[in-house]
C-alpha positions as CSV (number, residue, x, y, z in Angstrom):
1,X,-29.6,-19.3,4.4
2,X,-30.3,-15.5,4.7
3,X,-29.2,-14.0,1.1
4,X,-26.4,-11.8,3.2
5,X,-25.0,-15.1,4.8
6,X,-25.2,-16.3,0.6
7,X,-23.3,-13.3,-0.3
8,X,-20.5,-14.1,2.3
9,X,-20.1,-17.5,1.5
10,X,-20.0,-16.6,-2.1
11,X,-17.3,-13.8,-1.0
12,X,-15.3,-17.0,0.6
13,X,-15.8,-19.5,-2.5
14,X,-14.5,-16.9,-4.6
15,X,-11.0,-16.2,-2.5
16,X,-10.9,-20.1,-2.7
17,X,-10.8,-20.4,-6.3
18,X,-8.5,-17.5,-6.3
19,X,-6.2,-19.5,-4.0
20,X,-6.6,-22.4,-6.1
21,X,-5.2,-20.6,-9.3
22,X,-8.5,-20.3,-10.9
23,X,-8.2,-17.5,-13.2
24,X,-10.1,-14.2,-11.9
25,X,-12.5,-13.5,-14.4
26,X,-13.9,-17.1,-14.8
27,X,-14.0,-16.8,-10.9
28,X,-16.6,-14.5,-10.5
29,X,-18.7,-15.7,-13.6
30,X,-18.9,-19.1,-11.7
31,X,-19.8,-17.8,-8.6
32,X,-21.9,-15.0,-9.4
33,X,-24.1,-17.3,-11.8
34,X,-24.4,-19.9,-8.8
35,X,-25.1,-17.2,-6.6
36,X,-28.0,-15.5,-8.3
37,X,-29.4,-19.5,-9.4
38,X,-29.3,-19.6,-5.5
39,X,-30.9,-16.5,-4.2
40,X,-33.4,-16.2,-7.4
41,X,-35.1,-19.0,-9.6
42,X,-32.8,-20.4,-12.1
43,X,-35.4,-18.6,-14.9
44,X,-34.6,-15.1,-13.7
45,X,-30.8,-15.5,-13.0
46,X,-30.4,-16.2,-16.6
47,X,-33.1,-13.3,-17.5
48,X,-31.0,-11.1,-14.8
49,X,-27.2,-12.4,-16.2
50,X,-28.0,-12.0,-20.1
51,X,-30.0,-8.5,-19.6
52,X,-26.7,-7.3,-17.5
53,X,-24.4,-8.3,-19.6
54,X,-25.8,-7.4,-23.1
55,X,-26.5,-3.7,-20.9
56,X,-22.4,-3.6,-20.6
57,X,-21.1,-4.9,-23.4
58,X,-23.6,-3.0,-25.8
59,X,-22.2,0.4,-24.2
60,X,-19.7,2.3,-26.3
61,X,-17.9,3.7,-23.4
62,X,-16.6,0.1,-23.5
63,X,-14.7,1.4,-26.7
64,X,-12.4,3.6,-25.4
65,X,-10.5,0.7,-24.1
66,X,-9.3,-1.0,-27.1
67,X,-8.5,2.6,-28.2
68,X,-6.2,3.6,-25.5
69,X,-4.7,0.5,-25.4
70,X,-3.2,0.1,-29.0
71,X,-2.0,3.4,-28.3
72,X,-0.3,2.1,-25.1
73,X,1.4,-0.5,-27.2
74,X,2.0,1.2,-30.5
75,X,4.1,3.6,-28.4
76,X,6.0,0.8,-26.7
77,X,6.8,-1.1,-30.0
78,X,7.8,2.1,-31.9
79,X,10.6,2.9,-28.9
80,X,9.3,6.0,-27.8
81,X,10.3,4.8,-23.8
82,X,14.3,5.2,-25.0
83,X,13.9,8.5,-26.7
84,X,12.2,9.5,-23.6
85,X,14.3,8.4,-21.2
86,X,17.2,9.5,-23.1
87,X,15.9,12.9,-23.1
88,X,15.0,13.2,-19.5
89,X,18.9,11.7,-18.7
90,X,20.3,14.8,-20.7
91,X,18.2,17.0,-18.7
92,X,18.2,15.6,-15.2
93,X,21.1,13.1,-15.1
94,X,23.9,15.4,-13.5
95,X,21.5,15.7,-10.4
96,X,22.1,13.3,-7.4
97,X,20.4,9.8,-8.1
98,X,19.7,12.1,-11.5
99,X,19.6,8.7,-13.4
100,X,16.7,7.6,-11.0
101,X,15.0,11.0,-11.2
102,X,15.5,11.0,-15.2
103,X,14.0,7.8,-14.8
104,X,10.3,9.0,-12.4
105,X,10.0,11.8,-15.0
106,X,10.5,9.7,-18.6
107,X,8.1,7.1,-17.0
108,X,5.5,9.6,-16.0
109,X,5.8,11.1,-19.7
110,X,5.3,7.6,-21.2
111,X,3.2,6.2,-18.7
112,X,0.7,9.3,-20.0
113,X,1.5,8.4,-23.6
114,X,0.9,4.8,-22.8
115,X,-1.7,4.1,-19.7
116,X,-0.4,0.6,-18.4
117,X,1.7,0.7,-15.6
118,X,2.8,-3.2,-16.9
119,X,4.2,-1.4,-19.9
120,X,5.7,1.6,-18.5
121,X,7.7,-0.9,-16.2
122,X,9.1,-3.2,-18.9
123,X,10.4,-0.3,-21.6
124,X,11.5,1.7,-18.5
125,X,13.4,-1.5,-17.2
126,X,15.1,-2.6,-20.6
127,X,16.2,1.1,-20.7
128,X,17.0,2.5,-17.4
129,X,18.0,-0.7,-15.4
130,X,21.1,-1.5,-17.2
131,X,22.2,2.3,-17.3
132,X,22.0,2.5,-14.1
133,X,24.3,-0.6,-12.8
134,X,26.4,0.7,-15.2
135,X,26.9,4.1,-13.1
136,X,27.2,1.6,-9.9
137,X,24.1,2.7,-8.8
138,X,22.6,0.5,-5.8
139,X,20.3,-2.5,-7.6
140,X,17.6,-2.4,-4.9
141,X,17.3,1.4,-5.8
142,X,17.8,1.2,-9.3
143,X,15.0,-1.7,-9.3
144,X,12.7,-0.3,-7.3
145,X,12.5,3.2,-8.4
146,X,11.6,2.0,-12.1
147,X,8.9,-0.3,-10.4
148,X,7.7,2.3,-8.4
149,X,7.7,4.8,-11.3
150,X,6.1,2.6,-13.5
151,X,2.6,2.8,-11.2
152,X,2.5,6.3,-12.5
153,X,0.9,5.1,-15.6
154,X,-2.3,3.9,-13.3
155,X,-2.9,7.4,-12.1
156,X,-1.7,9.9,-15.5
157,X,-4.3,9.9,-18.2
158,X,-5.4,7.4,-20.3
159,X,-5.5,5.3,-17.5
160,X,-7.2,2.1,-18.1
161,X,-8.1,2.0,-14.6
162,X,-9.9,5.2,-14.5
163,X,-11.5,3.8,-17.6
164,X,-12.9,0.4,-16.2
165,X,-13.7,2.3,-12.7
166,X,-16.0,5.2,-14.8
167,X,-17.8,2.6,-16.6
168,X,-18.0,0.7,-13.1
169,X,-19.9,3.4,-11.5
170,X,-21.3,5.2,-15.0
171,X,-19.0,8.2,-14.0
172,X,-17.5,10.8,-16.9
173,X,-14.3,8.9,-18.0
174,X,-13.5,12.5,-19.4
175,X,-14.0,14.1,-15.7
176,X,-11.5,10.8,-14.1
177,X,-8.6,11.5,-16.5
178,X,-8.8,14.7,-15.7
179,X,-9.2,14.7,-12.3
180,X,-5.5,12.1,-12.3
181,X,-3.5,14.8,-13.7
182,X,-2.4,17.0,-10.8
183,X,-2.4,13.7,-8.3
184,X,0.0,12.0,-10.7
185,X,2.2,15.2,-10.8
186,X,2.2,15.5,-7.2
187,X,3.0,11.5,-7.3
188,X,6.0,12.1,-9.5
189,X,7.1,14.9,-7.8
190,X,7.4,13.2,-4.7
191,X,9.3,10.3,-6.7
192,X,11.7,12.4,-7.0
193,X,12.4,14.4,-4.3
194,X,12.6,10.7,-2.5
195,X,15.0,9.5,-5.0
196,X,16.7,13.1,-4.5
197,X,17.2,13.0,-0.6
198,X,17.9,9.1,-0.5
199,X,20.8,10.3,-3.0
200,X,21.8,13.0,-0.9
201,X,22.0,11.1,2.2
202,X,23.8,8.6,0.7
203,X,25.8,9.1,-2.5
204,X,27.1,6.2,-2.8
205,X,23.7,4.6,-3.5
206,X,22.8,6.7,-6.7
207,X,26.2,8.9,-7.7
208,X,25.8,11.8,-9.7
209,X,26.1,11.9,-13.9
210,X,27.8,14.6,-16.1
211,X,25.9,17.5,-16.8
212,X,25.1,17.5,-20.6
213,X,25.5,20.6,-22.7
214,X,22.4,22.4,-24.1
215,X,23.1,21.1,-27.4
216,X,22.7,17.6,-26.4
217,X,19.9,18.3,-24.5
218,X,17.7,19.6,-27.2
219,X,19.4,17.4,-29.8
220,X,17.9,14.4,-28.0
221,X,14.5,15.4,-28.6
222,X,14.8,14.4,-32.0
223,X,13.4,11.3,-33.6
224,X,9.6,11.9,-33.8
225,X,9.3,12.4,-29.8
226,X,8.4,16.4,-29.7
227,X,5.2,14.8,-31.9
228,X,4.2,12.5,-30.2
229,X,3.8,14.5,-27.0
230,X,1.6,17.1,-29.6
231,X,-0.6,14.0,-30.5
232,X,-1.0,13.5,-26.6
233,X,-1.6,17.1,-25.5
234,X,-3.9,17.0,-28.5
235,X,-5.7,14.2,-27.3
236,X,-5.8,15.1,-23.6
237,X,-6.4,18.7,-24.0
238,X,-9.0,18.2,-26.4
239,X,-11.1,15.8,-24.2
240,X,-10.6,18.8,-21.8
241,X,-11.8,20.9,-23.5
242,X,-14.7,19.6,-24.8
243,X,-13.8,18.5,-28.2
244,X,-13.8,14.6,-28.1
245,X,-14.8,12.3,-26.1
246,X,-13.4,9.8,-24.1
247,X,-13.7,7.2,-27.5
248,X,-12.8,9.6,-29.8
249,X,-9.9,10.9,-27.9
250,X,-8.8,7.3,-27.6
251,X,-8.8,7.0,-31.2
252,X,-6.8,10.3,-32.2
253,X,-4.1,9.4,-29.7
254,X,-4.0,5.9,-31.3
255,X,-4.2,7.2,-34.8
256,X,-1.7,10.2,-34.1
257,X,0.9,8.1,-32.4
258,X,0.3,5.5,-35.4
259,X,0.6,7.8,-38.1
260,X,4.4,9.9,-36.2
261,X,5.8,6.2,-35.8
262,X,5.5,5.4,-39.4
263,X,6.0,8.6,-40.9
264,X,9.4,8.7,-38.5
265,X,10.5,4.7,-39.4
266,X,10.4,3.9,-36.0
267,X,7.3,1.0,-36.1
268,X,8.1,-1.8,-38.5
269,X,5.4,-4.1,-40.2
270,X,6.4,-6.6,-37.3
271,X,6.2,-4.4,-34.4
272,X,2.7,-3.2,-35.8
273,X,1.3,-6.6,-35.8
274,X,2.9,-7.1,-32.5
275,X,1.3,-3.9,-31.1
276,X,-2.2,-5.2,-32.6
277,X,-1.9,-9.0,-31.3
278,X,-1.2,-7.0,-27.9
279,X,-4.1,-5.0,-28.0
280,X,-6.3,-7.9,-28.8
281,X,-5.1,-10.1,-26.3
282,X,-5.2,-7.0,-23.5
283,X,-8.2,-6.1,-24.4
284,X,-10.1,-9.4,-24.3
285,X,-8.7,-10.1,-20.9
286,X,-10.4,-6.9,-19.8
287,X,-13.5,-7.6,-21.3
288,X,-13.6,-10.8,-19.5
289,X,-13.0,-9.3,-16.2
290,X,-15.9,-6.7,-16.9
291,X,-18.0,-9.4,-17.9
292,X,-17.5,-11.5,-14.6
293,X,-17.1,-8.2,-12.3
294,X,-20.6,-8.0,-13.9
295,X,-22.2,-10.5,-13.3
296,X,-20.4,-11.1,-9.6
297,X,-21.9,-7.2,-9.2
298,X,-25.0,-8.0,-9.4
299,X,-24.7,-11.2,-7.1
300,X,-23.2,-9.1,-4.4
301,X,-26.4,-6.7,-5.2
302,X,-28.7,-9.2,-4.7
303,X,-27.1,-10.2,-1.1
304,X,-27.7,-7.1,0.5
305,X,-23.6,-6.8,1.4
306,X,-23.5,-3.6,-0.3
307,X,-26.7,-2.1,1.7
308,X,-25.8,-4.0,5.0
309,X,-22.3,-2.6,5.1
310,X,-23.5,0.6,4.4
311,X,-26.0,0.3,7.1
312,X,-22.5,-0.4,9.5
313,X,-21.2,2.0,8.3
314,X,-23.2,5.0,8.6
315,X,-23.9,3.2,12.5
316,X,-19.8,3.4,12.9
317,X,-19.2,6.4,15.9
318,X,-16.1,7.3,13.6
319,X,-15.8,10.9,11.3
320,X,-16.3,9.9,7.6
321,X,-12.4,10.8,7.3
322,X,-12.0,7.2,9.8
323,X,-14.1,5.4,8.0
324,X,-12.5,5.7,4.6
325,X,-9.2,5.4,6.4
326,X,-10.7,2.1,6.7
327,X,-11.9,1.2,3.4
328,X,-8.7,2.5,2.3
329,X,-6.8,-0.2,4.3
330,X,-9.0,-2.8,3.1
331,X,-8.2,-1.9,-0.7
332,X,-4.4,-1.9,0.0
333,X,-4.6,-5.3,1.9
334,X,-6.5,-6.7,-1.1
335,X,-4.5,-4.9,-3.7
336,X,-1.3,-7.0,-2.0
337,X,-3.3,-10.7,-3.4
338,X,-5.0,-9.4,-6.4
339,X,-4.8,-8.0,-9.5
340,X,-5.3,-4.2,-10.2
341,X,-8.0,-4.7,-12.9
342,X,-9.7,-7.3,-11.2
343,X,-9.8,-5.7,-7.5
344,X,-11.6,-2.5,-8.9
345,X,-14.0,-4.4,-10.2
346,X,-14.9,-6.5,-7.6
347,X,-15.1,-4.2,-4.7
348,X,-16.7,-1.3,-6.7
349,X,-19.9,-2.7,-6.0
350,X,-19.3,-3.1,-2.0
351,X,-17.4,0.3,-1.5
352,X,-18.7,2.9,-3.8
353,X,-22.5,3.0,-2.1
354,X,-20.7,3.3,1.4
355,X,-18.3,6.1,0.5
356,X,-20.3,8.1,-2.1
357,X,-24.3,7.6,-1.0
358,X,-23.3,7.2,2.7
359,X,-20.3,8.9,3.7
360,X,-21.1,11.7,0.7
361,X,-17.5,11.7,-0.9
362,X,-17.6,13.1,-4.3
363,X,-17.3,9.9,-6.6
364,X,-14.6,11.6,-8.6
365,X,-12.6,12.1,-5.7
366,X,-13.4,8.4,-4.9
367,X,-12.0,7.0,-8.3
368,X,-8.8,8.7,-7.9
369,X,-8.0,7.9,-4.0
370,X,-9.5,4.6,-5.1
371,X,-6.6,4.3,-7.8
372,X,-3.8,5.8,-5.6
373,X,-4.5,2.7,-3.5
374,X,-3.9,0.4,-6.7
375,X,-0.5,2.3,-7.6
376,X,0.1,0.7,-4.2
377,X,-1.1,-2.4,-4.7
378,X,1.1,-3.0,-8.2
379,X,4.4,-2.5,-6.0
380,X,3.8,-4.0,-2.6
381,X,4.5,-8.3,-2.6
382,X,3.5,-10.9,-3.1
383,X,1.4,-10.0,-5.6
384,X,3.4,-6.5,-6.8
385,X,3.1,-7.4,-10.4
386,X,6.0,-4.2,-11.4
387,X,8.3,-5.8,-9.3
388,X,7.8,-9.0,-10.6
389,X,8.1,-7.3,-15.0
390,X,11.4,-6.1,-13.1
391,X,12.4,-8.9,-11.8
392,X,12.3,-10.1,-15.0
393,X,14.2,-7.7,-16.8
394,X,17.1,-7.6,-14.0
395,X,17.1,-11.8,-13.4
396,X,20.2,-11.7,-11.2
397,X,18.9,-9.5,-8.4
398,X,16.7,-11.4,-5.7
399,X,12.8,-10.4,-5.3
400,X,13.7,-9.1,-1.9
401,X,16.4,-6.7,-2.6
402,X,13.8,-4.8,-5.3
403,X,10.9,-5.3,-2.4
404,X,13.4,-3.9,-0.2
405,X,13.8,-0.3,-2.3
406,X,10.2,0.1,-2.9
407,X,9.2,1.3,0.9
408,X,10.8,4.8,0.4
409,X,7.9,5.4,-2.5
410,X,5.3,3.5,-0.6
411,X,5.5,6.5,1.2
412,X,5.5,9.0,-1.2
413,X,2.1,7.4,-2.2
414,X,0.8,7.5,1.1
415,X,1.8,11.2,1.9
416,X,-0.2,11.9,-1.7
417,X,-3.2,10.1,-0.2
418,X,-2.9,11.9,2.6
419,X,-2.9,15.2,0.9
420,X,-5.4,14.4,-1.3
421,X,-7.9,13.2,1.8
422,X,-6.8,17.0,3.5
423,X,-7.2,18.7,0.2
424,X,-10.1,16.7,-2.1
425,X,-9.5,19.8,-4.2
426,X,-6.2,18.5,-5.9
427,X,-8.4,16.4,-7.8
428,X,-11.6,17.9,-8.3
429,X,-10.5,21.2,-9.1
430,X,-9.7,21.0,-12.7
431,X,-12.7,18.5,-13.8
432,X,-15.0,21.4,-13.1
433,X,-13.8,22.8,-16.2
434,X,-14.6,20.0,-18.4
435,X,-18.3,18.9,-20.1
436,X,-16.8,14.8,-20.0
């Protein structure tokens, strides 16, 4: 057997176990191991397996993930989601489907704060979910427009995506949460104006709130939330400009959002221990993936798949723009079956050489269309995993009535892909101006 034929019956294997429930990360250990014991001599794949994965693991870019992730949580257990959300209602909630619109901007605030999409969607949905039936607003929109917000946090910085992608393909972490910001305000933008026209077209889906007075507006804001957006900017805008690092922004966000919920009472000596049992749990689970995207990597390597589909590729009588149209497809098929985390990881390998060294797409550029394609995948069944946290949160309404809302922002992601394929700018523009 030819090591390419190897590679694709490894490729099959692994969708097996996947089928059969086995979990992801163990998945691709399994498989990669057996895979390099095939193609090299059982001596070398465990020379080739231990050198690869002592090379990630010994890497401290792997420690901005435990970083931003305790920050994710210690700004879900302190309730920073409902004083967000209640200031974004006093703001926006007199506009049509304003409680949905209050609801794209509080999650795009948080989702920045926070960086997990899983996250985002819960808090949003134990928050906004319930004011909304309330206000007989329609459930599949009222479901779906917190699940679809909710992906925002994949594509606002910290994302943990971006973070898992850049140590994927050794690209500046720095550079990839920079270049999310102005795609994820375009994203959120467009969240709203579809919640805003689906309103107007039909008010009985999403009627209209009371406009609140100044007063209230600005008296909302109270309650430690203006400083924890200072820890953020702080955080963000110093990795901008050139004052921390990825790590080390990681860990004044997490300290600064640490220090505001105690100082303010809002984090108990529960919640705390909550938020660090969280963290530890979230962060092994990624480690594991890494560690089997790893060794799977350098499996697939081995094969030839990565160098033969290039070889297709750059043979294809298509434009470039085709051609990723393509691979595009392919990630939002796969991003239907499998998990966000896991799906970066195991296709980084086969579609990064084709787009960046072959089609000559900037691998920036690459990360974030790469990661718009994953905000899809986290809202689109059977395996939308935002629905499902929603679904959860609102048990009486069917899976197919929230499924049913989400196609309006499908959409809106798909017009920002397209716009960010016509204009690459959008996201490389402001990561010129940043040294990570």
């Amino acid at each position: 057997m030819s090591p390419f034929v190897a590679g694709l019956a490894g490729v099959f294997i692994f969708l097996v176990l996947l089928v059969l429930r086995m979990p992801i990360a163990i998945a691709m250990s399994l498989v990669g191991f057996a895979g390099c014991l095939y193609l090299v001599s059982p001596e070398a794949a465990l020379r080739i397996v231990a050198k690869d994965l002592y090379s990630t693991f010994s890497s401290y870019s792997l420690s901005v993930i435990p970083m931003f992730v305790w920050m994710g949580f210690l700004a879900f257990h302190s309730g920073i989601g409902a004083k967000l959300y209640n200031f974004a209602y006093k703001l926006l909630g007199h506009l049509p489907g304003g409680l949905a619109v209050a609801c794209q901007a509080s999650c795009a605030v948080f989702g920045a704060v926070c960086g997990s999409n899983t996250a985002t969607a819960a808090t949003m949905g134990a928050i906004a979910i319930p004011e909304m039936r309330k206000y007989d607003y329609d459930a599949s929109l009222a479901t779906a427009s917190v699940a679809a917000a909710g992906a925002l946090a994949v594509l606002i910085p910290p994302s943990v995506i971006f973070v898992v992608y850049g140590i994927a393909t050794e690209q500046s972490i720095g550079k990839l949460f920079i270049a999310g910001i102005l795609p994820g305000i375009l994203l959120t933008l467009l969240y709203m104006a579809t919640v805003y026209l689906l309103a107007r077209r039909n008010p009985a889906l999403a009627p209209a709130g009371t406009r609140a007075p100044w007063s209230e507006v600005l008296r909302s804001l109270a309650g430690g939330l203006p400083e924890v957006l200072i820890v953020f900017i702080i955080s963000i805008g110093g990795l901008f400009a050139g004052w921390f690092t990825p790590t080390e922004a990681g860990a004044v966000g997490a300290f600064g959002v640490l220090v505001v919920s105690l100082v303010e009472g809002h984090l108990s000596w529960g919640g705390l221990r909550r938020s660090l049992r969280d963290t530890t749990r979230t962060t092994a689970m990624i480690m594991f993936l890494v560690g089997g995207a790893t060794i799977f990597g350098r499996f697939i390597a081995i094969s030839r798949i990565p160098f033969e589909l290039a070889t297709w590729a750059a043979a294809l009588p298509l434009p470039s723009y085709m051609i990723m149209g393509i691979i595009l497809l392919i990630y939002l098929i796969l991003g239907c079956f499998i998990d966000a985390l896991a799906m970066i990881l195991l296709t980084i390998p086969i579609f990064y050489p084709v787009a960046v060294e072959v089609l000559g797409y900037d691998p920036i550029w690459f990360g974030v269309i790469i990661v718009m394609t994953v905000a899809m995948g986290v809202i689109t069944p059977p395996v939308g995993m935002n629905v499902y946290i929603i679904k959860g949160v609102a048990r009486d309404i069917p899976l197919e009535v929230i499924f049913k809302g989400i196609w309006p922002f499908l959409i809106a992601i798909l017009i920002t892909c397209a716009l960010l394929i016509a204009f690459p700018e959008i996201a490389t523009f402001l990561p010129r101006f940043t040294s990570y």
